[in-house]
N, C-alpha and C positions, 0 to 999 in steps of 0.2 A: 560777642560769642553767641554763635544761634545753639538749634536745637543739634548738630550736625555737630559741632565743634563740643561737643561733652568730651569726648577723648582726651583734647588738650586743656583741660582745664588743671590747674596749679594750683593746690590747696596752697604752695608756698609767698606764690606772686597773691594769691587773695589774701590772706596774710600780710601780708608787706604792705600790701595797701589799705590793707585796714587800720592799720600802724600807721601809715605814715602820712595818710590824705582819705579820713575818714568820710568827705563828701563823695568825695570820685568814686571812695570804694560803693556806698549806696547810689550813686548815679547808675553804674557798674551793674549791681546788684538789682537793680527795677527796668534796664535794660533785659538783663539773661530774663528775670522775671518774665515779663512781657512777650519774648520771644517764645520761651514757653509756652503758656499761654496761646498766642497767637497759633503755632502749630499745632496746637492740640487740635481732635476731631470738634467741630464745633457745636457737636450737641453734648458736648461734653464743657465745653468753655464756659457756662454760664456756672456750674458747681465749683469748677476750677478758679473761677475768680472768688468767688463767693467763699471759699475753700482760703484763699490767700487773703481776702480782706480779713478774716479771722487768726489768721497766724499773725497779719499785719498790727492790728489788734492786743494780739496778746504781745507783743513784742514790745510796744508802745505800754505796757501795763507793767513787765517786767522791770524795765530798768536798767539789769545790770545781765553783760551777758550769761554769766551763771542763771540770774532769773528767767530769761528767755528762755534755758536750754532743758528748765523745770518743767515750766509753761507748757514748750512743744511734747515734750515726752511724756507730759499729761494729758496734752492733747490725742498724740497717737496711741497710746495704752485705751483709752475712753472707745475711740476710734474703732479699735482693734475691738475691744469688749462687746462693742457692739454690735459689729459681724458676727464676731461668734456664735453671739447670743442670734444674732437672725439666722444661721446656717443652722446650730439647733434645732430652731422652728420646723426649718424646711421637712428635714428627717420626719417630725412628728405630722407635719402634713400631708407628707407622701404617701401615700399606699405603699406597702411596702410587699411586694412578688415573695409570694410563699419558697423557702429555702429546700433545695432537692434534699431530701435524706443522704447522707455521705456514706459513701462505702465503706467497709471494714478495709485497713491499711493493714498492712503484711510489713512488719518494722524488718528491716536490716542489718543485723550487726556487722560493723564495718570490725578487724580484725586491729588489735592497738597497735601501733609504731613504738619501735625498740630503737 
């Protein structure tokens, strides 16, 4: 499955294979991996792996897949904080273009429905 074939992917068939032929299913899994990877813009591949050896990582530390799925969504919550936290900055670094005065607005009363 490359990067083109995401449409057809089958939560249920990876599933079944992870049940029933846990090696194939990670055979499987560091294939799509890779593929990924490989199509990605290549100045972006070096983050990307660097990115996956870390999730690899955690996964390996986890244990069970309930621990993994901790793991990850502490990883993306951390992730996520810490954009935030950089797009905050941006704001306070910007110059910020002085705001036009707003006009006086003229409200409308719309007439109520019976």
């Amino acid at each position: 499955m490359g990067p083109a074939d995401q449409k057809d992917f089958s939560f249920e068939e990876w599933a079944a294979l992870a049940r029933e032929d846990g090696e194939a299913f990670e055979r499987r899994r560091q294939q799509l991996i890779e593929s990924m990877l490989a199509a990605a813009p290549e100045r972006m591949q070096r983050r990307l792996r660097g990115l996956q050896f870390q999730i690899d990582l955690e996964r390996e530390r986890a244990g069970t897949p309930l621990g993994v799925a901790v793991r990850l969504n502490s990883m993306m919550w951390s992730s996520f904080a810490d954009l935030r936290d950089a797009l905050a900055g941006v704001g306070e670094s910007v110059p910020q273009q002085p705001r036009m005065p707003e006009a006086g607005a003229q409200l409308i009363p719309f007439p109520k429905r019976s």
